[in-house]
NUDO-790966 format. One line per 5 residues: number of its first residue (from 0); their letters; for each residue x, y, z of C-alpha. Coordinates in nm, 3 decimals. Layout:
<rs>
NUM	a	X,Y,Z ~ ...
</rs>
This chain:
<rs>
0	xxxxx	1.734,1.861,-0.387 ~ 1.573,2.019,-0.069 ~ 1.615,1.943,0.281 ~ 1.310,1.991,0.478 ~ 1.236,2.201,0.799
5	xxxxx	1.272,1.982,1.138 ~ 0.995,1.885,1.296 ~ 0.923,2.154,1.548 ~ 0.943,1.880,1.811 ~ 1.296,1.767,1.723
10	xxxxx	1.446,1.751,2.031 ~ 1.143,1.468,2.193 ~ 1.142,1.322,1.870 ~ 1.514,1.216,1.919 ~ 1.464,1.119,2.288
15	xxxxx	1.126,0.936,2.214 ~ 1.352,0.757,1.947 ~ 1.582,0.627,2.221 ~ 1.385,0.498,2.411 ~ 1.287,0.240,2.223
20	xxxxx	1.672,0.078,2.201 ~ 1.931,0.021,1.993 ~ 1.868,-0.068,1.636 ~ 2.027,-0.397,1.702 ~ 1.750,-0.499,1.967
25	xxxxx	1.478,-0.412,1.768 ~ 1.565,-0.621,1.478 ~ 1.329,-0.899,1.380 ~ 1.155,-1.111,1.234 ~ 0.843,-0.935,1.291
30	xxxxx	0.963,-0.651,1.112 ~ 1.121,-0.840,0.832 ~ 0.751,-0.986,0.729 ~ 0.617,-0.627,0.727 ~ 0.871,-0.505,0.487
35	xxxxx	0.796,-0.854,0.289 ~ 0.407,-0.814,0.344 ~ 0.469,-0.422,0.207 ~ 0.667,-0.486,-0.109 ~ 0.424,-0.777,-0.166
40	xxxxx	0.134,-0.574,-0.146 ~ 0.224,-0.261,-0.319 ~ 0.400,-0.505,-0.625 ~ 0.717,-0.302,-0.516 ~ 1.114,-0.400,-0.527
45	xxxxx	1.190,-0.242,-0.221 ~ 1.005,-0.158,0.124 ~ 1.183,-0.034,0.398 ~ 1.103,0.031,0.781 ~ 1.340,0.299,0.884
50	xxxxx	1.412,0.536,1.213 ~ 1.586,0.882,1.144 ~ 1.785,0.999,1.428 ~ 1.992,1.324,1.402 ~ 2.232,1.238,1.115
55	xxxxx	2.132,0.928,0.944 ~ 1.861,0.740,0.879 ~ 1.851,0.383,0.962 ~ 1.694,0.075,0.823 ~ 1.551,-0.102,1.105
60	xxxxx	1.435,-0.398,0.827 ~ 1.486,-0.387,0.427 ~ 1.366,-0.556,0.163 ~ 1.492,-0.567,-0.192 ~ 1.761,-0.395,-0.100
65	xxxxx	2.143,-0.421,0.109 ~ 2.201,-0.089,0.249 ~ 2.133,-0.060,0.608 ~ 2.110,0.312,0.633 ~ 2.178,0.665,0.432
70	xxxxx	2.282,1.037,0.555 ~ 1.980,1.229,0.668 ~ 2.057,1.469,0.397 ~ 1.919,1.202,0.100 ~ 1.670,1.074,0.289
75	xxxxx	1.295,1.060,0.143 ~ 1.178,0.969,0.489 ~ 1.277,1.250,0.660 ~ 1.026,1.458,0.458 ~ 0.793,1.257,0.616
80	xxxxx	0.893,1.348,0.973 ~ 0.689,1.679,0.982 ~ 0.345,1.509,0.882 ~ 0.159,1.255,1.001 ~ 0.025,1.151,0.618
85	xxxxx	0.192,0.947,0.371 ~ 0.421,1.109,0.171 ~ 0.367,0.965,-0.196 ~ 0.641,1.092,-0.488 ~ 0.484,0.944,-0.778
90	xxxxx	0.789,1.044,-1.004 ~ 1.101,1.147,-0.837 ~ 1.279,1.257,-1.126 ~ 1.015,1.530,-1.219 ~ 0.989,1.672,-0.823
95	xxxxx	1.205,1.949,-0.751 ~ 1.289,1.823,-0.358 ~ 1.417,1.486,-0.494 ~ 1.510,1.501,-0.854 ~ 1.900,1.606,-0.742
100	xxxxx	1.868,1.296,-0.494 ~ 2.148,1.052,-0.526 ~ 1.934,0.789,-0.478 ~ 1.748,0.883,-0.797 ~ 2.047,0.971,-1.036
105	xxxxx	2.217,0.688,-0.901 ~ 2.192,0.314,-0.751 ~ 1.938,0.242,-0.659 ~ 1.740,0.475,-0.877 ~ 1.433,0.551,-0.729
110	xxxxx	1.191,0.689,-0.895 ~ 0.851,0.638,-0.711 ~ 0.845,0.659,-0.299 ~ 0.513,0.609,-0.062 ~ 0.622,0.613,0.320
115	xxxxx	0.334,0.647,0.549 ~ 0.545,0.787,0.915 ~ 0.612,0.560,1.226 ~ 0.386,0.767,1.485 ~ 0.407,0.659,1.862
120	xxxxx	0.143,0.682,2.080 ~ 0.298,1.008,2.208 ~ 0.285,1.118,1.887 ~ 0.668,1.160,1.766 ~ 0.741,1.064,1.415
125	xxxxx	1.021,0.840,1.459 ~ 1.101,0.709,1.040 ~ 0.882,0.535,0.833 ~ 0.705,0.184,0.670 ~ 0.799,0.299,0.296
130	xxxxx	0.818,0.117,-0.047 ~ 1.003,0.215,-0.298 ~ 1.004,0.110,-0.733 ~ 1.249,0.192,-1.025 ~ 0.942,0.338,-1.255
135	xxxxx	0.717,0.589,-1.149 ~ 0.367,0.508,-1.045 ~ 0.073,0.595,-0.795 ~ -0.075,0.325,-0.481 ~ -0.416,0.215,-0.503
140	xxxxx	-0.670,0.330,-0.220 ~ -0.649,-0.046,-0.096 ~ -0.273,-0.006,-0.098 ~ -0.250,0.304,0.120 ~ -0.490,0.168,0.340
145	xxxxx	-0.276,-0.188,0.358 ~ 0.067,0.036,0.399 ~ -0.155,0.266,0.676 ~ -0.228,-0.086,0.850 ~ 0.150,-0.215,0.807
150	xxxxx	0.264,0.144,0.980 ~ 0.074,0.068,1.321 ~ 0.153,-0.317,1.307 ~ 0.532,-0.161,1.265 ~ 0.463,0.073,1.607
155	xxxxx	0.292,-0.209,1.805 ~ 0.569,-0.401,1.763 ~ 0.760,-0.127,1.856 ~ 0.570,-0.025,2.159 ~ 0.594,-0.400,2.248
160	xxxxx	0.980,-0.394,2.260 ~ 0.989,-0.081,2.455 ~ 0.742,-0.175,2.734 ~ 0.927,-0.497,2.726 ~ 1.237,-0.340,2.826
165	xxxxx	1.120,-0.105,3.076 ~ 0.966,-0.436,3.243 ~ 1.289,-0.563,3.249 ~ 1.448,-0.227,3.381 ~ 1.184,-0.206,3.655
170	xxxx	1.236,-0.542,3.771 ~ 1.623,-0.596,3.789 ~ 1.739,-0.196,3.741 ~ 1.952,-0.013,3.572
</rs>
């Protein structure tokens, strides 16, 4: 298993990340029909739309699945954090960064992984839309391009949250 390099921009990654709230406000409905629409679409068991913050990495909405975060150190989506392309293991067990993972010798064995990354309009990575199966496997071009549309739905709702709050901020303070 292999932890990748931080992104060289780290440091505004992490403050871009906060300001966009608490995982708690950004929790929604709207989010829970893109991880629904993604699993749908990509005939997966699990999709996930997660946010990695220094140590762990959180699951902002999941489907297909109860956790509600993992340690930075076994996330797939932090790979993802120093590119702005999808990251696609076809077959975890035979790649050398993940094949250690134990979230692929154990519950909830993953074997395939496509995350396209969460990219603001400032261009942090902030986590990813991902899906996830038990069996290895490859997307179609239609489903990259679906999970590629999913990904900016995921930041405009986002983006919507976050200018939402700084309205309210601006208009009563603090």
């Amino acid at each position: 298993m292999t932890t990748p390099p931080l992104p060289g921009d780290e440091d505004a990654r992490l403050r871009a990340l906060g300001r966009y709230g608490t995982l708690e406000t950004l929790r929604g409905q709207a989010f829970d029909d893109l991880t629904r629409l993604a699993a749908f679409i990509c005939r997966t068991p699990i999709a996930l739309v997660t946010l990695v913050d220094s140590t762990r990495q959180w699951f902002l909405s999941q489907y297909g699945i109860n956790a509600s975060d993992t340690s930075r150190e076994v996330s797939f989506c932090v790979h993802a954090l120093v590119s702005p392309d999808m990251l696609v293991v076809p077959d975890a067990c035979a790649d050398a960064r993940f094949a250690a993972n134990p979230l692929v010798t154990g519950d909830p064995f993953v074997r395939f992984y496509a995350g396209i990354p969460l990219v603001t309009p400032d261009g942090h990575v902030l986590g990813t839309l991902c899906v996830v199966d038990h069996v290895p496997r490859v997307l179609s071009p239609a489903e990259r391009d679906a999970l590629e549309a999913l990904s900016r739905m995921a930041v405009a709702q986002m983006e919507r949250h976050r200018l939402k709050r700084e309205l309210h901020r601006l208009k009563y303070g603090g």
